[in-house]
C-alpha positions as CSV (number, residue, x, y, z in Angstrom):
1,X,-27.2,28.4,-6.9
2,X,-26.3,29.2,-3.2
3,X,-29.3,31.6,-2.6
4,X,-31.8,28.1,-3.1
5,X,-29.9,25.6,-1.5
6,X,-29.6,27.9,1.2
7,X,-25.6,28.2,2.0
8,X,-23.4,31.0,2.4
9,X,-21.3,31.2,-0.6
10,X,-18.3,31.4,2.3
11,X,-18.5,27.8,1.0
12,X,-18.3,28.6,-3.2
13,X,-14.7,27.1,-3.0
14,X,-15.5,23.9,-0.9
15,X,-18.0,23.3,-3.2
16,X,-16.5,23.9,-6.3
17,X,-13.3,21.9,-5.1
18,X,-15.8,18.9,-4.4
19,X,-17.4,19.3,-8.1
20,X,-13.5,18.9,-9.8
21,X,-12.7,16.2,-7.7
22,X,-15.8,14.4,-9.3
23,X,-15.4,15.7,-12.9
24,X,-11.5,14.3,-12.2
25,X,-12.2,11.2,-10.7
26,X,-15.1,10.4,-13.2
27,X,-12.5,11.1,-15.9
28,X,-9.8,9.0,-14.6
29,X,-12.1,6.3,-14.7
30,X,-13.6,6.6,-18.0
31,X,-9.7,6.7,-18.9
32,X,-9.2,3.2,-17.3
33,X,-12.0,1.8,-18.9
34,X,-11.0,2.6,-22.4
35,X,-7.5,1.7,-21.9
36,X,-8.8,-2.0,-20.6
37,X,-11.4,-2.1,-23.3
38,X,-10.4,-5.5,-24.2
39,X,-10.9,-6.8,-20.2
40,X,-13.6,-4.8,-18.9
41,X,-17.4,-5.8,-19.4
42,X,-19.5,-3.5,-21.7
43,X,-22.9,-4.7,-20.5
44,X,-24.9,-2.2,-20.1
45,X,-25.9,-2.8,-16.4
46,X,-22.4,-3.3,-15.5
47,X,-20.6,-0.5,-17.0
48,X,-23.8,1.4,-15.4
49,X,-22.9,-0.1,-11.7
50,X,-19.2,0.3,-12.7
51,X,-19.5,4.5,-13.2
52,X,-22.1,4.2,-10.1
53,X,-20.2,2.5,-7.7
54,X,-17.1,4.5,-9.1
55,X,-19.1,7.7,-7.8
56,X,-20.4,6.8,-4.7
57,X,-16.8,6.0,-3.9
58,X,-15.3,9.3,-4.4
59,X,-18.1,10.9,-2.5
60,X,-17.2,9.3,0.4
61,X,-13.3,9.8,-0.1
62,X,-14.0,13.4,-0.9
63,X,-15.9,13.6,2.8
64,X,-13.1,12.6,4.1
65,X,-11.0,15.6,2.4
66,X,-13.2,18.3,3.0
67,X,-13.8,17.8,6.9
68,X,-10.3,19.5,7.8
69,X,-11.4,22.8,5.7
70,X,-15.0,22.7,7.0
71,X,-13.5,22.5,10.7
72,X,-11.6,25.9,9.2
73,X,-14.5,27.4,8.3
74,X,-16.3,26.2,11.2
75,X,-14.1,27.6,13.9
76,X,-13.1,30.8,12.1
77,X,-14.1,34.2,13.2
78,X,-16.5,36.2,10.8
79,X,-14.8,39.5,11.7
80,X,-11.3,37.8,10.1
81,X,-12.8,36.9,6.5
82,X,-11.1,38.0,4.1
83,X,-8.2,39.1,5.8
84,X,-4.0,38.4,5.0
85,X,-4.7,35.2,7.2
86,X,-7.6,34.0,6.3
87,X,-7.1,34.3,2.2
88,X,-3.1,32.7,3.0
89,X,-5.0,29.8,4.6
90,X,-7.5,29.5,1.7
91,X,-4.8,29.6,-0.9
92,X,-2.3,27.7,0.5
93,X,-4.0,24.4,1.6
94,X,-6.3,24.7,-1.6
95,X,-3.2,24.8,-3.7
96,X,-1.4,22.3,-1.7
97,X,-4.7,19.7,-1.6
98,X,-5.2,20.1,-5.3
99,X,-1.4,19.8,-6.1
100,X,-1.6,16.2,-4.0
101,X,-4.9,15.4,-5.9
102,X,-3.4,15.7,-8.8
103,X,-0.1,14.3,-8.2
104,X,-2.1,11.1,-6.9
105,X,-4.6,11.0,-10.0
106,X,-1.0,10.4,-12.5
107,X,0.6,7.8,-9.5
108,X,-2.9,5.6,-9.9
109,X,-2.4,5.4,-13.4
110,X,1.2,4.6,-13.3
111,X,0.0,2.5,-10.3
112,X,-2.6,0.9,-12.8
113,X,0.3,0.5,-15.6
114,X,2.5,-1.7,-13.5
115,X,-0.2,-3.9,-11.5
116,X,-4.0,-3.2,-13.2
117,X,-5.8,-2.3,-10.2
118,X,-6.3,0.6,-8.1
119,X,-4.2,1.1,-4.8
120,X,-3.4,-1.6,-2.7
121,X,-1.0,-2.8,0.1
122,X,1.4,-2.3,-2.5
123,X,1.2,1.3,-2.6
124,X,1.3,1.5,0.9
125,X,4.8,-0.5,1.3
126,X,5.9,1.5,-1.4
127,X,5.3,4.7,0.6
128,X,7.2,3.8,3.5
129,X,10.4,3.3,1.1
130,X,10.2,6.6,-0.2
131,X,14.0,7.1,-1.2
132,X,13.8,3.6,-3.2
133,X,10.7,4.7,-5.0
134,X,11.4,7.9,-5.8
135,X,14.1,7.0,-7.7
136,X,12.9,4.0,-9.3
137,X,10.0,7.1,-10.8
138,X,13.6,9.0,-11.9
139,X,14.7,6.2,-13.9
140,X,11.2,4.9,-15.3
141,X,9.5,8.0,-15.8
142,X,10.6,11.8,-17.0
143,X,9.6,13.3,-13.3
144,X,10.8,16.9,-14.3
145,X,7.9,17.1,-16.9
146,X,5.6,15.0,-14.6
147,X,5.9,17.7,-11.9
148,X,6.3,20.6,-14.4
149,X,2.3,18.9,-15.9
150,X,1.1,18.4,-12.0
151,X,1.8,22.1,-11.4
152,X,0.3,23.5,-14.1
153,X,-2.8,22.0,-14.3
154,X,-3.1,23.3,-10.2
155,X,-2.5,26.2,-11.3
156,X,-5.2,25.8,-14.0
157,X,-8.0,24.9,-11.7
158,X,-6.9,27.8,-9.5
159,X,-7.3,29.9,-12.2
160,X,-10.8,28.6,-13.4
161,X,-11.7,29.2,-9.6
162,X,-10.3,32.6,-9.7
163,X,-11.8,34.2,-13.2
164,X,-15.1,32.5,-11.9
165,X,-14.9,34.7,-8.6
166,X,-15.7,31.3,-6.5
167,X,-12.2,32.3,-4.2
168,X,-13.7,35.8,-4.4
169,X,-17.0,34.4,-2.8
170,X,-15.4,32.7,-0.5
171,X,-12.9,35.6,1.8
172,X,-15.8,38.0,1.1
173,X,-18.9,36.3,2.5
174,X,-19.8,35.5,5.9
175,X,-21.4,32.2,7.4
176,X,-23.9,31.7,10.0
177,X,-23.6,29.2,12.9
178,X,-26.4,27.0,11.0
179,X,-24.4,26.9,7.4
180,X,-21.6,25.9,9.6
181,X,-23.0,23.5,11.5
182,X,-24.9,21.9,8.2
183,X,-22.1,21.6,5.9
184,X,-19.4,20.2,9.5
185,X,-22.2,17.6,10.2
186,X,-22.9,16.4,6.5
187,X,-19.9,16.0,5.9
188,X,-19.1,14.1,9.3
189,X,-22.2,12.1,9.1
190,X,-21.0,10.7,5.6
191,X,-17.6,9.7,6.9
192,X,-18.9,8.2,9.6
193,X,-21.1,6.0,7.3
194,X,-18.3,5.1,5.2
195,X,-16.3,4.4,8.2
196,X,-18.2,1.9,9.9
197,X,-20.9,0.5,7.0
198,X,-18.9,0.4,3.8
199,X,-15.8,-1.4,3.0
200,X,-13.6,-1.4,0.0
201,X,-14.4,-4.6,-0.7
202,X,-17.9,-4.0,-1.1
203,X,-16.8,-2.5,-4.3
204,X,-15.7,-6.0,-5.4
205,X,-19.6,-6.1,-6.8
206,X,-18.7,-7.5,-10.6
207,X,-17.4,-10.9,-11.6
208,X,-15.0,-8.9,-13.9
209,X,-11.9,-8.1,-12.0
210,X,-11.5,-4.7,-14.1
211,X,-14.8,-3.6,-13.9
212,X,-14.3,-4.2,-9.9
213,X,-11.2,-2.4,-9.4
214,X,-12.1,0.5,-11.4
215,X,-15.5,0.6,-9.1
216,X,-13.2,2.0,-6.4
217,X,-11.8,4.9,-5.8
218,X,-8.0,4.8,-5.8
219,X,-7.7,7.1,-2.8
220,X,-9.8,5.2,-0.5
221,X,-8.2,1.9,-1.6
222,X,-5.2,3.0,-0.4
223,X,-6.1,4.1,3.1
224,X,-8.8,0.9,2.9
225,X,-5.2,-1.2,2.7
226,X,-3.1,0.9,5.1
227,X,-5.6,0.3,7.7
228,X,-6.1,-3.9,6.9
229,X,-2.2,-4.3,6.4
230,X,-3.2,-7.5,4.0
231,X,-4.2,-8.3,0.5
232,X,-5.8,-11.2,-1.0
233,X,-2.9,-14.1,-2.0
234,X,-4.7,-15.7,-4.8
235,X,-5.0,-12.2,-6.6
236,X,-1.9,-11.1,-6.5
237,X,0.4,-14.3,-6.3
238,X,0.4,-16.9,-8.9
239,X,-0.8,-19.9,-7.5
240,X,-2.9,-23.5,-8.1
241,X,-5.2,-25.9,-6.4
242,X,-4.3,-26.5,-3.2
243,X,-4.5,-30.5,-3.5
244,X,-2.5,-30.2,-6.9
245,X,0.0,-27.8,-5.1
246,X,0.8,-30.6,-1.7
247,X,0.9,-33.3,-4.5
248,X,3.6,-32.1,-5.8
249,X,5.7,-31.1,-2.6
250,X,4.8,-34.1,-1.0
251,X,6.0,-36.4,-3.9
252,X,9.2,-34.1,-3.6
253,X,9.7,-35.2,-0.3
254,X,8.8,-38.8,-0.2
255,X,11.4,-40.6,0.8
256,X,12.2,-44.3,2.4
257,X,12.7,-43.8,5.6
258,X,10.4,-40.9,6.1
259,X,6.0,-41.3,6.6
260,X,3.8,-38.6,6.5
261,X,2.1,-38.1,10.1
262,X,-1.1,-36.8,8.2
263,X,-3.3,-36.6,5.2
264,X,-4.5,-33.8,3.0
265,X,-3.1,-30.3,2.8
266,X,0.4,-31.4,5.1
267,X,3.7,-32.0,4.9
268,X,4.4,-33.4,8.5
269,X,6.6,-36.1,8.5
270,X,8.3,-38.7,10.8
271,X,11.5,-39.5,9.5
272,X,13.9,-42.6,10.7
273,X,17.6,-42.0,11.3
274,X,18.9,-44.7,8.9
275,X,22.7,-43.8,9.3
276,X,23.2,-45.0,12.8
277,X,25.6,-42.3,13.1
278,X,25.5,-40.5,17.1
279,X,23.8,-37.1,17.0
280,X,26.4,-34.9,18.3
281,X,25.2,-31.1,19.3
282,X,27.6,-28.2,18.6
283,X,27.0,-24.8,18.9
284,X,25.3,-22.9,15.4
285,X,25.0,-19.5,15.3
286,X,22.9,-17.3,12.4
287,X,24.6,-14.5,11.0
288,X,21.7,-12.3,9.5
289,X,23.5,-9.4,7.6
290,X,20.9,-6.8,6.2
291,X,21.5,-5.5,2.8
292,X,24.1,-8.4,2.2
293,X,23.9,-10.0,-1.5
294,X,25.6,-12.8,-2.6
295,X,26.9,-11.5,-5.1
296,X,29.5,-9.5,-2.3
297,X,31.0,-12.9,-1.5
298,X,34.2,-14.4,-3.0
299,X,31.8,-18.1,-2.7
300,X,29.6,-16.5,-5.5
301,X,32.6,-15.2,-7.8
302,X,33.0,-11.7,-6.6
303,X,37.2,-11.0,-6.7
304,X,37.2,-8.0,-4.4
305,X,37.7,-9.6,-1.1
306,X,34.7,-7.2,0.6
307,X,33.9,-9.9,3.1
308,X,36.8,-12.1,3.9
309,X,35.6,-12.9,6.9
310,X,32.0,-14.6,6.0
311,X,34.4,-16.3,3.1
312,X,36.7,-18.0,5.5
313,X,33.0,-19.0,7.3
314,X,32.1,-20.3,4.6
315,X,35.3,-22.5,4.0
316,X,34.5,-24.3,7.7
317,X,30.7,-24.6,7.9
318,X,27.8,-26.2,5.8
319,X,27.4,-23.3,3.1
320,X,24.1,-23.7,0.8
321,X,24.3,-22.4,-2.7
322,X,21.2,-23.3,-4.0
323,X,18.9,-20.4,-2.0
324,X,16.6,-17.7,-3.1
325,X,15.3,-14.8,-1.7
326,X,11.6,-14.6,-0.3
327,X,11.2,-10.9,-0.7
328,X,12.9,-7.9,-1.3
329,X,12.7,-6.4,2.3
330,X,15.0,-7.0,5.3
331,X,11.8,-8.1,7.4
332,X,11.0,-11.0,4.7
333,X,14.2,-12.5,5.2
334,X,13.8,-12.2,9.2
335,X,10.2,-14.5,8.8
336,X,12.0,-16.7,6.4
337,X,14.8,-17.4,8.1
338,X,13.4,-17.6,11.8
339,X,9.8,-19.3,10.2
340,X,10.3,-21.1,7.4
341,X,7.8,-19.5,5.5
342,X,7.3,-17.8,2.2
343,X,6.0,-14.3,1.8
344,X,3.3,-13.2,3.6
345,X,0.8,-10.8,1.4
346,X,0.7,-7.7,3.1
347,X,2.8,-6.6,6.0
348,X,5.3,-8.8,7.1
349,X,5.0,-10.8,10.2
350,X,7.5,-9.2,11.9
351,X,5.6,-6.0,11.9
352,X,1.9,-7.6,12.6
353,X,0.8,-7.5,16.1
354,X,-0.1,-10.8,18.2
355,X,3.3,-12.4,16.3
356,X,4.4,-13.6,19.3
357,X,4.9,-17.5,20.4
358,X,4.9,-18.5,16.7
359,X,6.7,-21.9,16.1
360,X,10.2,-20.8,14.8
361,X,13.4,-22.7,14.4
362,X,14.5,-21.1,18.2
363,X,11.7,-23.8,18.8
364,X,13.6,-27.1,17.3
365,X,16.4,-25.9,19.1
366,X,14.8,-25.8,22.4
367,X,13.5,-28.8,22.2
368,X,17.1,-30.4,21.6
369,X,18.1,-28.7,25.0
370,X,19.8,-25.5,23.2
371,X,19.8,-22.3,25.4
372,X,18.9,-20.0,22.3
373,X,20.2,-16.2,22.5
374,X,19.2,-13.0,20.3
375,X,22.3,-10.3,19.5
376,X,21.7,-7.7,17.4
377,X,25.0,-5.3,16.0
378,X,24.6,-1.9,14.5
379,X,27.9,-1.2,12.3
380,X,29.0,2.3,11.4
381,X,31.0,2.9,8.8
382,X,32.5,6.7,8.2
383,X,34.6,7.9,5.3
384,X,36.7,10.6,4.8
C-alpha cells in the first residue's frame, strides 16, 4: 500500500492510527443514530449528509491530532530509528493518545445520555471542575469497570497494530526529507483550512436537531466551544416568545403609581413615591459568602448555630426569604447579585473580557451620592 502511494512506511502507525479513529468515530455515530431512531430523520439524503458531514468532521479533528507526531517524525534523526528512545516515544504517546481517544469516545456518549448532543460549552465548564465531576461519574457510573473497558480495548488496538507489524514498520524504516515534508504540510494545510474556513456550526446543515448534532464530531465541538465561550440560549434553555414572555412580567409589575418609560420588549419604569415618607440614606453593605447555603442558617431551620453571626444580621436588617439561585457557580451569583441578571449561556460575565462599565447596582448607588467600596476576605480555617 505504501510502495504506490509513495510514503515511507516510517508512517504505517500514523496511518493506521488515523484509519481507527475513522472506523471508531463512524461507529460511535452509527451508535447515536440507532439509539435516537425515533428523533433522527431516515431520508435517504439526510442520513447520507449526516454519515458525510460526520466524516469530514473527524478528518479535520484527526489533522489536528496527528500534527504533534508528524512534527516527531519530522524533526527526528534517521540514524536514531528504532532505538530505546525512539520506540519509548512511539509507544508511549500512541498508548496515551489512544487511551484519551477512547476515554473521550465513552464521555460523548455519557455526554449524549444526559444532554442529546455532542460536546458543548457544557463539557468545557465541566472540565474546569474536575474534582466535582469526577465524582459525580463515581456515584453515577461504575468508573472501576469504565477504566478497566477503556484500557483494554487500548491495549487491543495496540495489539492489532502489533501482530500486524504496522509498529514494526514504523522504528524499522527510514523517511526521506520529501515524505516528511508531504505528510507535515498535508496535514498542516488541512488544519489550517478547518481553522479559518469551517466552523462547527456549519455542521448545523439539517432541520433535524439530531441529525445536526450527530453531523459533528464530538472532539472538535468541544474545542469549537472552548474557543467561543457561548452557546445558543434558545437550545439549551427553556424559553417562549419574546412578546408572550414581557407580557407576562410586565403585567406582574404594573402597578398604580408606576408607567412604563417604553414600549415593546422593556420593563423600564417611572415609578411615583406615593408614601410621602423622607428618603433617608444609611449605609448597606453586601456580604457575598461563596459556598454559603441557606440551608447553614438558623433563618431557614438549621439548629446547629454554624453562623450566628449572619443570624443576628438577619434579626436587624431586611432579610428576603423568597430567593433562588441563578446558577450553580460562585461567578453566577457574583453577575446576579451585582447585575441583576439571569444566567448567561456560556461563560459567565465575570470571566468574559470587555465586562467592564456594565450598569450594576454600584451604579444606583452612585447616583444617590454613595461612595461605593470593594473588600474581598479569604478565611482559613485549619483543624487538628
Amino acid at each position: 500500500m505504501f510502495n504506490k502511494i509513495n510514503i515511507s512506511p516510517r508512517y504505517s502507525l500514523l496511518f493506521a492510527f488515523i484509519s481507527w479513529f475513522l472506523i471508531f468515530s463512524f461507529i460511535l455515530r452509527l451508535v447515536l443514530i440507532i439509539w435516537q431512531y425515533d428523533e433522527v430523520s431516515f431520508d435517504l439524503f439526510t442520513l447520507i449528509g449526516t454519515l458525510i458531514t460526520g466524516m469530514f468532521y473527524d478528518i479535520g479533528t484527526v489533522s489536528f491530532i496527528a500534527i504533534p507526531s508528524l512534527l516527531y517524525y519530522f524533526i527526528f534523526p534517521n540514524k536514531w530509528i528504532g532505538s530505546w528512545l525512539d520506540k519509548a516515544l512511539v509507544w508511549f504517546f500512541t498508548s496515551l493518545t489512544i487511551f484519551i481517544l477512547v476515554f473521550t469516545f465513552f464521555a460523548e456518549i455519557t455526554f449524549w445520555d444526559e444532554f442529546k448532543t455532542r460536546f458543548n460549552f457544557i463539557a468545557v465548564d465541566y472540565l474546569i471542575y474536575t474534582h466535582e465531576v469526577i465524582s459525580n461519574i463515581q456515584e453515577s457510573y461504575p468508573l472501576p469497570i469504565l477504566i478497566f473497558g477503556v484500557l483494554a480495548i487500548t491495549a487491543s488496538i495496540l495489539f492489532v497494530f502489533y501482530k500486524l507489524e504496522i509498529i514494526k514498520n514504523t522504528l524499522h524504516c527510514n523517511a526521506n526529507i520529501k515524505d516528511r515534508a508531504i505528510t507535515l504540510s498535508t496535514a498542516i494545510i488541512i488544519a489550517l483550512f478547518f481553522t479559518f474556513f469551517i466552523t462547527n456550526n456549519q455542521a448545523e446543515w439539517s432541520k433535524n436537531r439530531f441529525n445536526a448534532e450527530i453531523s459533528k464530531s464530538g472532539i472538535y465541538s468541544f474545542f469549537a466551544a472552548f474557543r467561543n465561550n457561548q452557546m445558543e440560549y434558545c437550545e439549551f434553555y427553556t424559553s417562549i416568545e419574546n412578546e408572550k414572555a414581557f407580557g407576562i412580567v410586565r403585567n406582574k409589575l404594573k402597578e398604580k403609581n408606576s408607567i412604563f418609560k417604553n414600549n415593546g420588549f422593556s420593563v423600564h419604569r417611572s415609578i411615583k413615591d406615593t408614601t410621602n415618607i423622607p428618603e433617608t440614606r444609611k449605609n448597606v453593605v453586601f456580604i457575598l459568602v461563596e459556598s454559603l447555603s441557606g440551608s447553614f442558617m438558623k433563618e431557614f431551620g438549621n439548629k446547629e448555630s454554624i453562623t450566628p453571626f449572619l443570624d443576628s444580621l438577619a434579626q436587624k436588617s431586611i432579610f428576603f426569604e423568597n430567593l433562588y439561585a441563578t446558577g450553580t457557580r460562585t461567578v453566577r451569583g457574583m453577575e446576579a447579585m451585582t447585575l441583576c441578571i439571569p444566567p448567561t449561556p456560556g461563560q459567565s460575565i465575570v470571566k468574559r473580557p470587555d465586562n467592564q462599565n456594565l450598569f450594576t447596582v454600584s451604579n444606583v448607588f452612585k447616583n444617590k451620592g454613595y461612595t461605593s467600596n470593594f473588600f474581598m476576605v479569604v478565611m482559613v480555617t485549619l483543624t487538628i
